[in-house]
PQR file with spaces between the fields and no chain letter, atoms N, CA, C, O and H, PARSE charges and radii, in Angstrom:
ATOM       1  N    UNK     1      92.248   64.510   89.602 -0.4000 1.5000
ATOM       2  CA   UNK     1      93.267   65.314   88.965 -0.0000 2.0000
ATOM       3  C    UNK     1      92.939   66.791   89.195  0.5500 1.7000
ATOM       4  O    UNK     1      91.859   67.151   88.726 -0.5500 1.4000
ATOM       5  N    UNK     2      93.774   67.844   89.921 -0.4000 1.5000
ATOM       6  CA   UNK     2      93.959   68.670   89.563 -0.0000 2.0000
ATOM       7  C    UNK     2      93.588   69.638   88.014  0.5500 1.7000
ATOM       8  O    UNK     2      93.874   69.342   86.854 -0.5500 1.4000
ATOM       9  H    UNK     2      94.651   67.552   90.302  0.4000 1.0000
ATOM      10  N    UNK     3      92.949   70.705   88.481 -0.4000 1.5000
ATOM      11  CA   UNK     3      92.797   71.606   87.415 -0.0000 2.0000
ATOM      12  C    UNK     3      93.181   72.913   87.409  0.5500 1.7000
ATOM      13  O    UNK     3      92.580   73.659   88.182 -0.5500 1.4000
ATOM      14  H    UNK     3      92.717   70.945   89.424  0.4000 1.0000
ATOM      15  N    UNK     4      94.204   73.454   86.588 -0.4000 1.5000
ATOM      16  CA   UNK     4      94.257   75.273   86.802 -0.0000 2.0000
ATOM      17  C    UNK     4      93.681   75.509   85.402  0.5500 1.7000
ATOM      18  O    UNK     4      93.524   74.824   84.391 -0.5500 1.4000
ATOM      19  H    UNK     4      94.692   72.848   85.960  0.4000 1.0000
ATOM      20  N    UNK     5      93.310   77.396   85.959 -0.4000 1.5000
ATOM      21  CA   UNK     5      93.118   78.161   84.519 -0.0000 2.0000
ATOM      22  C    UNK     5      94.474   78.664   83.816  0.5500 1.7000
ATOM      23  O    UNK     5      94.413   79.182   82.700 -0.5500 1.4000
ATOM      24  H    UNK     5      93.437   77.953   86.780  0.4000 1.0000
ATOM      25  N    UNK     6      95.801   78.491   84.539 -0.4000 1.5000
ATOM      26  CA   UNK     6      97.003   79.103   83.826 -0.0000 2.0000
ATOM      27  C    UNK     6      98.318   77.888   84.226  0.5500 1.7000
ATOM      28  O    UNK     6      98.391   77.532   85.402 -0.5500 1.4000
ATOM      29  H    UNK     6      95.851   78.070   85.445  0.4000 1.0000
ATOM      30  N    UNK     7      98.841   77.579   83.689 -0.4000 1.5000
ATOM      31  CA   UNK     7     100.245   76.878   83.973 -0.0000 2.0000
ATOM      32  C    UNK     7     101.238   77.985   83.341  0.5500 1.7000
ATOM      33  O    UNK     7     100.954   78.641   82.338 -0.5500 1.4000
ATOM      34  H    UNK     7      98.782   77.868   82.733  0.4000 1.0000
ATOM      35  N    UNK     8     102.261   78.084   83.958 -0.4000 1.5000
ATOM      36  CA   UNK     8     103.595   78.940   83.990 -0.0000 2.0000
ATOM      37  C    UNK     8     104.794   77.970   83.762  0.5500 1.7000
ATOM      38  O    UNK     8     105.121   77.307   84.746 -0.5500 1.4000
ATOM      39  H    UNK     8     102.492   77.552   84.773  0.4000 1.0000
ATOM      40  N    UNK     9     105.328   77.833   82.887 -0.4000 1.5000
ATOM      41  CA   UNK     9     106.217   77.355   82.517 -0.0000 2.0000
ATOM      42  C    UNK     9     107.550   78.062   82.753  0.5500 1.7000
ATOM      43  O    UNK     9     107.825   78.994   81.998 -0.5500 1.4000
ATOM      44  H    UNK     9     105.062   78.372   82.088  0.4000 1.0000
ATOM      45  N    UNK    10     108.436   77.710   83.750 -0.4000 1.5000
ATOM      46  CA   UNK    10     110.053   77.991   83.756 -0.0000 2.0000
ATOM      47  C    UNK    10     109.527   79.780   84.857  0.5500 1.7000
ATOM      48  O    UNK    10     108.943   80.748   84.371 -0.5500 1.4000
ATOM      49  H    UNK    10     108.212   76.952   84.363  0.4000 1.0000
ATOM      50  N    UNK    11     109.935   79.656   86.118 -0.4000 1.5000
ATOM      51  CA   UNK    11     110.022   80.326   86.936 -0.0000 2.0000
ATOM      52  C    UNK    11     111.070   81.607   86.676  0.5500 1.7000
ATOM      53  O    UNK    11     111.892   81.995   87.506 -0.5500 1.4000
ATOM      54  H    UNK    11     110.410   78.869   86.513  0.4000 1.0000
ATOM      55  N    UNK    12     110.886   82.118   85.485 -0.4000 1.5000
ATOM      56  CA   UNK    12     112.523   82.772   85.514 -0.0000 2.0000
ATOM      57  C    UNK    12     111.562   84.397   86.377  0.5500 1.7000
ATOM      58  O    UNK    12     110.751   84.439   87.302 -0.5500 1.4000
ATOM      59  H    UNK    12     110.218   81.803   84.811  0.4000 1.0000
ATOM      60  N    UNK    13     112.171   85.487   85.517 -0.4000 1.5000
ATOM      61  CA   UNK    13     112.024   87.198   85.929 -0.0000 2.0000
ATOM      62  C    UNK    13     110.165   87.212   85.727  0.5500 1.7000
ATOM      63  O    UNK    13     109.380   87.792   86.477 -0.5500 1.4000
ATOM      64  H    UNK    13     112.830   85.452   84.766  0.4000 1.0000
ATOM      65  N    UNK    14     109.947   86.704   84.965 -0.4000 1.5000
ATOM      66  CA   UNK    14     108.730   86.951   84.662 -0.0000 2.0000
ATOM      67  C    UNK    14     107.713   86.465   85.149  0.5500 1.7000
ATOM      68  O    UNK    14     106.691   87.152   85.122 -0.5500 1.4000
ATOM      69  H    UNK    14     110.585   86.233   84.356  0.4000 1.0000
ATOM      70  N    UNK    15     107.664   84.489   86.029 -0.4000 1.5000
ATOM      71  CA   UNK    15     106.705   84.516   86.523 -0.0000 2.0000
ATOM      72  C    UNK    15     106.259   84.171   87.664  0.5500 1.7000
ATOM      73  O    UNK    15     105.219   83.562   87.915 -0.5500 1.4000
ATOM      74  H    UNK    15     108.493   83.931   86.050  0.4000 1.0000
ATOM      75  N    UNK    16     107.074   84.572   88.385 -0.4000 1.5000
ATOM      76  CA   UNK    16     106.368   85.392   89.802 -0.0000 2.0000
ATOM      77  C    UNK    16     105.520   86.601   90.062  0.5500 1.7000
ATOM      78  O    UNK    16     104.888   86.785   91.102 -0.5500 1.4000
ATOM      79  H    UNK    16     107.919   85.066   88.180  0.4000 1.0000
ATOM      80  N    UNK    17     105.569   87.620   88.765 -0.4000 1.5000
ATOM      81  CA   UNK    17     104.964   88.467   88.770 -0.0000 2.0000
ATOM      82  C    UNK    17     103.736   88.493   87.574  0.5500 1.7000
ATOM      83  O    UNK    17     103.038   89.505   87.503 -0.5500 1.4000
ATOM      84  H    UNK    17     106.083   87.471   87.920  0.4000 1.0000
ATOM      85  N    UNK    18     103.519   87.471   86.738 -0.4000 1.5000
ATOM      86  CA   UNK    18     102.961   86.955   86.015 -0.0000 2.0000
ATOM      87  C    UNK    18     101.410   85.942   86.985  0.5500 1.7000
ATOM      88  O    UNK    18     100.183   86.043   86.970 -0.5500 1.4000
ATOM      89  H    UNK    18     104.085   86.649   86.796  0.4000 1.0000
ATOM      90  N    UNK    19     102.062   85.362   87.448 -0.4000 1.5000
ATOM      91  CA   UNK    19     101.530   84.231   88.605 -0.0000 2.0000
ATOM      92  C    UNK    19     100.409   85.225   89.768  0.5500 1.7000
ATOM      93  O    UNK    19      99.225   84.979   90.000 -0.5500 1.4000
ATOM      94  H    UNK    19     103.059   85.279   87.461  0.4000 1.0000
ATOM      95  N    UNK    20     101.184   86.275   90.299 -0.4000 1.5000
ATOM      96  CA   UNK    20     100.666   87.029   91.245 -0.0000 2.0000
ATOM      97  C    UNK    20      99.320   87.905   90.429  0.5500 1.7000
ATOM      98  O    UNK    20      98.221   88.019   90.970 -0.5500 1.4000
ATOM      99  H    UNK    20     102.146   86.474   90.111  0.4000 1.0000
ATOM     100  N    UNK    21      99.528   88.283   89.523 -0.4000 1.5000
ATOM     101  CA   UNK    21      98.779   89.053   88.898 -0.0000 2.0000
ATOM     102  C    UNK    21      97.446   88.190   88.239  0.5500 1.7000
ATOM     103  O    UNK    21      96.290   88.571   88.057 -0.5500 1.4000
ATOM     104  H    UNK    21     100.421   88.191   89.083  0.4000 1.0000
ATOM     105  N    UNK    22      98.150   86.755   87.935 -0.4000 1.5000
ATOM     106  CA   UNK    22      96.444   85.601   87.576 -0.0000 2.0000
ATOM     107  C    UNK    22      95.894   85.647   88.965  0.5500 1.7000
ATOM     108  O    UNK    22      94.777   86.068   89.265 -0.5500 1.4000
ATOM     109  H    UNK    22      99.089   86.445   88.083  0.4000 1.0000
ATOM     110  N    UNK    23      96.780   85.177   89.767 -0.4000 1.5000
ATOM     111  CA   UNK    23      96.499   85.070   91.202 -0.0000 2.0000
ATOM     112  C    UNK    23      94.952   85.733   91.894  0.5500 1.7000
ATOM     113  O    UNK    23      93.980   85.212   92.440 -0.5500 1.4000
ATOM     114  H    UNK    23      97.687   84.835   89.523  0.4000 1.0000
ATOM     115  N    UNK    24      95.344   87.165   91.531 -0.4000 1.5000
ATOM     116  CA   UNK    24      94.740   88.208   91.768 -0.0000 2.0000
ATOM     117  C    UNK    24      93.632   88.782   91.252  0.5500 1.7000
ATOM     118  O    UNK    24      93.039   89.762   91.703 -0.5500 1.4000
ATOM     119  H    UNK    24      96.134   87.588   91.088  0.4000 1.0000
ATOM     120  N    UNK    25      93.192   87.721   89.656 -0.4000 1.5000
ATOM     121  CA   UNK    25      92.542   87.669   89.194 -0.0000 2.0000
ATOM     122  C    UNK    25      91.814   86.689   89.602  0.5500 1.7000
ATOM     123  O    UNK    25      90.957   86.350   88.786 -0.5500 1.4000
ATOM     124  H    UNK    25      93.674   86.925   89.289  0.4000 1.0000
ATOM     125  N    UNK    26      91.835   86.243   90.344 -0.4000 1.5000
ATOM     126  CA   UNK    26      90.781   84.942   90.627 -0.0000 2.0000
ATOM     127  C    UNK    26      91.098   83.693   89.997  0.5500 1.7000
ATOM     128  O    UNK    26      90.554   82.642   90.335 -0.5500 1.4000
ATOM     129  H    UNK    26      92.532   86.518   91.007  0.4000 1.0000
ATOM     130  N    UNK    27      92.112   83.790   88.930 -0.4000 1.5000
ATOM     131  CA   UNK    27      92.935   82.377   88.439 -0.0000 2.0000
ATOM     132  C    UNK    27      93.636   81.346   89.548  0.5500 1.7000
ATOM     133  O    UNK    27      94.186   81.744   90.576 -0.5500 1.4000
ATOM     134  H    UNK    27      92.554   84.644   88.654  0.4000 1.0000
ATOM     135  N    UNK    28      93.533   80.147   89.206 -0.4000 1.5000
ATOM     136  CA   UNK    28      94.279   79.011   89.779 -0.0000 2.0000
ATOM     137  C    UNK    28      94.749   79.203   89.232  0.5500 1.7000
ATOM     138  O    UNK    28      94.292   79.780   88.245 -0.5500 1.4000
ATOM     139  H    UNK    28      93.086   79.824   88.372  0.4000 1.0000
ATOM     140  N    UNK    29      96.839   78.762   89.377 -0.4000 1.5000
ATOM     141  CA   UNK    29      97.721   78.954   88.345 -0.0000 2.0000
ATOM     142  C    UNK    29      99.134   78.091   89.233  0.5500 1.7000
ATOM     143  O    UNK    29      99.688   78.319   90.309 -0.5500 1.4000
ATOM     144  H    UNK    29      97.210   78.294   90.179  0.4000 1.0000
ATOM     145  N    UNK    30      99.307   77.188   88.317 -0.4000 1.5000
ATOM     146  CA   UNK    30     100.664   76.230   88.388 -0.0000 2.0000
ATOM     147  C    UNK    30     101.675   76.591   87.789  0.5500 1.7000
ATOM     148  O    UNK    30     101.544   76.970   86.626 -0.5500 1.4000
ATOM     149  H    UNK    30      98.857   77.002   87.443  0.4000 1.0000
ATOM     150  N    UNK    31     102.977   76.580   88.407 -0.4000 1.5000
ATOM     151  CA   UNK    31     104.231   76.318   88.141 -0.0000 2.0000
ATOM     152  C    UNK    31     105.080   75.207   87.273  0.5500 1.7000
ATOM     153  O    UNK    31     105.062   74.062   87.726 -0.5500 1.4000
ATOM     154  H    UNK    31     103.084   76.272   89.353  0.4000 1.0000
ATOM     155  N    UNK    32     105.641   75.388   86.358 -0.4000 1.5000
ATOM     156  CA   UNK    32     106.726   74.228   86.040 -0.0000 2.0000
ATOM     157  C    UNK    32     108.124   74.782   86.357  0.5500 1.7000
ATOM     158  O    UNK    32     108.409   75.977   86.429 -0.5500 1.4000
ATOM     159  H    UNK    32     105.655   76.318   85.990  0.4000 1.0000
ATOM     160  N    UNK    33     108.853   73.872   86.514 -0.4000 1.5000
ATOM     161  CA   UNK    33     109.906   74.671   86.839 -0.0000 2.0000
ATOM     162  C    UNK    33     111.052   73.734   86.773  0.5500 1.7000
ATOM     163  O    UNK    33     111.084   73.034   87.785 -0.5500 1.4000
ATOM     164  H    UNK    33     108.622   72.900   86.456  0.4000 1.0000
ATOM     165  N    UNK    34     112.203   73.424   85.757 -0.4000 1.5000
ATOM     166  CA   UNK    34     112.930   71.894   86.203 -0.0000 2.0000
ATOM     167  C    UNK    34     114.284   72.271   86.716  0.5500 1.7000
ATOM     168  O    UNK    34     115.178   71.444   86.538 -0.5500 1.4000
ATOM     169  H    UNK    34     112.177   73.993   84.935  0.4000 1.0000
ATOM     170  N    UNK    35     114.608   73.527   87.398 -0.4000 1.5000
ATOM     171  CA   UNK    35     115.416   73.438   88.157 -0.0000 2.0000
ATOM     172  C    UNK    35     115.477   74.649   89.488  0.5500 1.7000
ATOM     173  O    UNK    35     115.031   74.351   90.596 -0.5500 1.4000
ATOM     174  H    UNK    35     113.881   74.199   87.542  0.4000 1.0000
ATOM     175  N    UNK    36     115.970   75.770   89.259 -0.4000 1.5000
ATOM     176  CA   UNK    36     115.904   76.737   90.590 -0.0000 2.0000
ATOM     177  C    UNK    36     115.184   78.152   90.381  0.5500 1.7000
ATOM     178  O    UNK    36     115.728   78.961   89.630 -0.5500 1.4000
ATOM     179  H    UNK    36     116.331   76.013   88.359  0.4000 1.0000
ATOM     180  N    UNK    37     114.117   78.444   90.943 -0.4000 1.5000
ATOM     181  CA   UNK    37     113.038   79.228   91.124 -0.0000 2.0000
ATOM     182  C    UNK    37     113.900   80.935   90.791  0.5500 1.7000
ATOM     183  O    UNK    37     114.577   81.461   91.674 -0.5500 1.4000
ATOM     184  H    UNK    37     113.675   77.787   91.553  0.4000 1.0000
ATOM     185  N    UNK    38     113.768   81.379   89.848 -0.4000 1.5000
ATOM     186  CA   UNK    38     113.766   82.631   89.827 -0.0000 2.0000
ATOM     187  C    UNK    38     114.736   82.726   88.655  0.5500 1.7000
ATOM     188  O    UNK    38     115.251   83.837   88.530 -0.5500 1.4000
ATOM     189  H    UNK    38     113.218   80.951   89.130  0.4000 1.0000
ATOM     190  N    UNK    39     115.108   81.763   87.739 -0.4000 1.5000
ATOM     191  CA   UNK    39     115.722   81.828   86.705 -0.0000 2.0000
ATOM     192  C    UNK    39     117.086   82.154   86.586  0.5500 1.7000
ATOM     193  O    UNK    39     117.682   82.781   87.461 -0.5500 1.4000
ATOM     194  H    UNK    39     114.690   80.860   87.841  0.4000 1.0000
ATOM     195  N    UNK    40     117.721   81.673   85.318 -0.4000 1.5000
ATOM     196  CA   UNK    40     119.461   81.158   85.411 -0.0000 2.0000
ATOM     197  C    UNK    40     119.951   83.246   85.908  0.5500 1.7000
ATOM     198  O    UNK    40     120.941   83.306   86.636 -0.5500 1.4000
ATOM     199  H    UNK    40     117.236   81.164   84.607  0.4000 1.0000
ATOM     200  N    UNK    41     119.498   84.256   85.644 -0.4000 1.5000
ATOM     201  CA   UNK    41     119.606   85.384   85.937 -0.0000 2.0000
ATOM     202  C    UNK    41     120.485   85.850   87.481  0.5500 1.7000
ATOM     203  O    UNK    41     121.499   86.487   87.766 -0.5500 1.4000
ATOM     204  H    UNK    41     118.693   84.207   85.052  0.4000 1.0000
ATOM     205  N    UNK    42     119.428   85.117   88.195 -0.4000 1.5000
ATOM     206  CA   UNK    42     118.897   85.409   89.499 -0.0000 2.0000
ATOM     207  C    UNK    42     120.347   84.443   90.210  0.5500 1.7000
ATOM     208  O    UNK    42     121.396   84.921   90.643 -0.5500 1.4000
ATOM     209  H    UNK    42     118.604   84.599   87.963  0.4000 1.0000
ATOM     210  N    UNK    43     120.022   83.256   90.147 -0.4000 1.5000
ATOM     211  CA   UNK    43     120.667   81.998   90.342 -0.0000 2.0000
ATOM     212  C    UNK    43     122.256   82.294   90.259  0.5500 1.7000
ATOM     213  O    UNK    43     122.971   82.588   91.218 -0.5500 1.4000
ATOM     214  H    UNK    43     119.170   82.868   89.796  0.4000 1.0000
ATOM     215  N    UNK    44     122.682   82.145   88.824 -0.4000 1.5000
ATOM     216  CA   UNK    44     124.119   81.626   88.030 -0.0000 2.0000
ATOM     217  C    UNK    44     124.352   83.120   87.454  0.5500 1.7000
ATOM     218  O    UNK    44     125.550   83.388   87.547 -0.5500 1.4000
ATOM     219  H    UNK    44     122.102   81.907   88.046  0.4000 1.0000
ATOM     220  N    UNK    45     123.646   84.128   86.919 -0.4000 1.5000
ATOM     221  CA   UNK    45     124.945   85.168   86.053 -0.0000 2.0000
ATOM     222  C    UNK    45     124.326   84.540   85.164  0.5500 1.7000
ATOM     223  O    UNK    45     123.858   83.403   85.095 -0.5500 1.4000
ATOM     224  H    UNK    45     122.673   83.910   86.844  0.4000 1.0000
ATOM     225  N    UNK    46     124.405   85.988   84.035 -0.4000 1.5000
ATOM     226  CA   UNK    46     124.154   85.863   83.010 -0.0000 2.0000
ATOM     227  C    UNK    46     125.188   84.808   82.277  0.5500 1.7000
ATOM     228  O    UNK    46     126.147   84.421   82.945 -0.5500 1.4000
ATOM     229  H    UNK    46     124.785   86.912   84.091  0.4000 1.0000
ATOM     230  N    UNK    47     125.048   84.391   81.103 -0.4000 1.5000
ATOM     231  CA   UNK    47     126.231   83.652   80.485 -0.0000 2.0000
ATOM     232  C    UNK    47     127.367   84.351   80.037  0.5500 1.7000
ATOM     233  O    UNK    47     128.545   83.995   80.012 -0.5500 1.4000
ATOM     234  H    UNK    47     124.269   84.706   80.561  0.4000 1.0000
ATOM     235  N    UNK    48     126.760   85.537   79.642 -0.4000 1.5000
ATOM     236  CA   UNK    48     128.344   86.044   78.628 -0.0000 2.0000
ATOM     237  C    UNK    48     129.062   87.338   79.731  0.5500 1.7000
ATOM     238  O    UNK    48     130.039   88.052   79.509 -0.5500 1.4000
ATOM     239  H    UNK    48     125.803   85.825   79.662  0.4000 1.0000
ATOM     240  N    UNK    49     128.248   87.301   80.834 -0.4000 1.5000
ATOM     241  CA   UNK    49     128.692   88.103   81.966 -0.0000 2.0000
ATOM     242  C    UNK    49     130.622   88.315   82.216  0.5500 1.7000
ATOM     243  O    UNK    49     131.317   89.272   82.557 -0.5500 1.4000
ATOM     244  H    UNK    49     127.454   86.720   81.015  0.4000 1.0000
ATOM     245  N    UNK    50     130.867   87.128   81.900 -0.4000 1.5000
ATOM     246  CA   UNK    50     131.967   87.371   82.161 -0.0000 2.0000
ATOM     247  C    UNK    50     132.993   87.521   81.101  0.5500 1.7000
ATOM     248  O    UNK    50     134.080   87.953   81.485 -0.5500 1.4000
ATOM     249  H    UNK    50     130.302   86.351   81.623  0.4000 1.0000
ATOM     250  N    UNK    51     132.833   87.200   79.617 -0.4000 1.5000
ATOM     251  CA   UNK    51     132.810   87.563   78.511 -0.0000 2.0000
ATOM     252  C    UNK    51     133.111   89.537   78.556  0.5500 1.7000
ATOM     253  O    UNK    51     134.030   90.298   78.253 -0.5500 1.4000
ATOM     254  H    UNK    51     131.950   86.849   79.305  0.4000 1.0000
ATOM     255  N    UNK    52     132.247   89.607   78.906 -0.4000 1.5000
ATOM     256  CA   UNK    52     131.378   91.433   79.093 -0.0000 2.0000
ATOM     257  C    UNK    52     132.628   92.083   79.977  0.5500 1.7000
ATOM     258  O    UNK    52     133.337   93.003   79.571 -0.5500 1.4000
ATOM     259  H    UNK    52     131.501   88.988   79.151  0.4000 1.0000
ATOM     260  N    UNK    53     132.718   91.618   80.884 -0.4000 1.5000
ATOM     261  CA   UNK    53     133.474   92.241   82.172 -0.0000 2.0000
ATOM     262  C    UNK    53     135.006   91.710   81.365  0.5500 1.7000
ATOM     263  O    UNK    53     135.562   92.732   80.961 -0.5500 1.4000
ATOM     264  H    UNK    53     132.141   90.870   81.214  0.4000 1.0000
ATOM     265  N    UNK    54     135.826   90.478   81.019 -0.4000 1.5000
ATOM     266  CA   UNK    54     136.858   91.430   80.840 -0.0000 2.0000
ATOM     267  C    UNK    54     136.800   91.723   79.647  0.5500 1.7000
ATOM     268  O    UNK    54     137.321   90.613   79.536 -0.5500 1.4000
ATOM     269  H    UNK    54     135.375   89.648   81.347  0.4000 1.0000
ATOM     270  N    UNK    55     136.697   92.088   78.647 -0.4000 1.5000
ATOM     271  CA   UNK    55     136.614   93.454   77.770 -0.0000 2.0000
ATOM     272  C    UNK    55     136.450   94.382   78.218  0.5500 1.7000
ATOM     273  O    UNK    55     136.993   95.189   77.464 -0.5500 1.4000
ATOM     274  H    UNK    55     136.274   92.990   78.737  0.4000 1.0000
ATOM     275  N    UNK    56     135.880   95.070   79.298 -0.4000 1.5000
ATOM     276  CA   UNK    56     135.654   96.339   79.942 -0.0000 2.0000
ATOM     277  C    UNK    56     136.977   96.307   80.800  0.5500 1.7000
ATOM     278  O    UNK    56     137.903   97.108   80.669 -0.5500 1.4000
ATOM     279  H    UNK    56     135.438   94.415   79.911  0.4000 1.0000
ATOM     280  N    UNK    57     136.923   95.126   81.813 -0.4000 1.5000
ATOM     281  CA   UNK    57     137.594   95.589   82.929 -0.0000 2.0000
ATOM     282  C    UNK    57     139.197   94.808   82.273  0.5500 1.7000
ATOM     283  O    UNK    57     139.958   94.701   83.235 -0.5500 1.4000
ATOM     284  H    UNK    57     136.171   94.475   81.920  0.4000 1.0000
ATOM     285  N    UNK    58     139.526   94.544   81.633 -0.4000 1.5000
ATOM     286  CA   UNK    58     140.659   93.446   81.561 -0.0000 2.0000
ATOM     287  C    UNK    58     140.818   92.264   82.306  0.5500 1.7000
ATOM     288  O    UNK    58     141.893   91.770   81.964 -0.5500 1.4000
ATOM     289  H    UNK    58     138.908   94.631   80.852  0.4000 1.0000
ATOM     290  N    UNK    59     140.089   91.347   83.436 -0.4000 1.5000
ATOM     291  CA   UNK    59     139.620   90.263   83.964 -0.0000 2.0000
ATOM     292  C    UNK    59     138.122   89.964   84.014  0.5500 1.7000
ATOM     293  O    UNK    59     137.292   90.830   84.294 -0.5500 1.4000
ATOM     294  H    UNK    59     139.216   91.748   83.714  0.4000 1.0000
ATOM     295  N    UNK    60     137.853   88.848   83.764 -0.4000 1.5000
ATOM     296  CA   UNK    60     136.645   88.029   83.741 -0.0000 2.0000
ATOM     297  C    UNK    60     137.016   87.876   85.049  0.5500 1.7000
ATOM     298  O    UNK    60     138.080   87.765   85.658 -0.5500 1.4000
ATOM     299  H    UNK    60     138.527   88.145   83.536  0.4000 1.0000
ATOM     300  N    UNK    61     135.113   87.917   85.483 -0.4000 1.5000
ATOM     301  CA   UNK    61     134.327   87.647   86.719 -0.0000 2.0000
ATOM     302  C    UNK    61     133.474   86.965   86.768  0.5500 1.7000
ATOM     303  O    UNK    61     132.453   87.156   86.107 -0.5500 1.4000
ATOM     304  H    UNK    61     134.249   88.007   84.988  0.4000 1.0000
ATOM     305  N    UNK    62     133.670   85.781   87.717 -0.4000 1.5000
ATOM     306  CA   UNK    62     132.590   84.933   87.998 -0.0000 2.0000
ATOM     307  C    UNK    62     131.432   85.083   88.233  0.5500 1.7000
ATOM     308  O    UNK    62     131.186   85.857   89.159 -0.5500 1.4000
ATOM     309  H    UNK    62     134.500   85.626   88.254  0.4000 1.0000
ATOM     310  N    UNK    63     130.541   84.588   87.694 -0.4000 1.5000
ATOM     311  CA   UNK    63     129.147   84.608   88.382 -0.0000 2.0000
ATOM     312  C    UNK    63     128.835   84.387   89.798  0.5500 1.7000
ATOM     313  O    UNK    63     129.574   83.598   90.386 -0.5500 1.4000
ATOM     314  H    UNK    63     130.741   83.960   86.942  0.4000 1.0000
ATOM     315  N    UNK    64     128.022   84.855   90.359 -0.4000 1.5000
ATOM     316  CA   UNK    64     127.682   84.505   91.681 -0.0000 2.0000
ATOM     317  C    UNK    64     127.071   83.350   91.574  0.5500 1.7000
ATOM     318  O    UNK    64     126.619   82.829   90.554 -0.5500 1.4000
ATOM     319  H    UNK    64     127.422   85.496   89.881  0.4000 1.0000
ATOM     320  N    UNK    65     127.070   82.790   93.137 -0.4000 1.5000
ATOM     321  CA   UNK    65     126.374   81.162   92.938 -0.0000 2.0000
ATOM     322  C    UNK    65     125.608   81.195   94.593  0.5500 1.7000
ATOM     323  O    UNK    65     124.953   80.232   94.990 -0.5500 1.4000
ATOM     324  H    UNK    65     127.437   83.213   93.965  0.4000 1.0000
């Protein structure tokens, strides 16, 4: 069995740069992650993104995909 000094739970904004920095410390360090690497942000749009936009703009905008 496998051993790390850090597990990272959920790949979102934070740990790629979280990860790099144990990394760099001389830490072993694992990933969990149960769907797409870089978090719903990055991926899908925020949720209320389009909520946001039309109140400002008068049409809702899709998230990117």
């Amino acid at each position: 069995m496998k051993t790390f000094d850090a597990i990272i739970i959920g790949a979102g904004q934070a740990g790629p740069s979280l990860a790099g920095k144990l990394s760099n410390a001389g830490m072993t360090v694992a990933f969990i992650e149960r769907n797409l690497f870089g978090g719903t942000c990055v991926n899908t749009g925020y949720a209320n993104e389009g909520a946001c936009c039309q109140r400002v703009c008068g049409s809702p905008r899709t998230p990117r995909r």
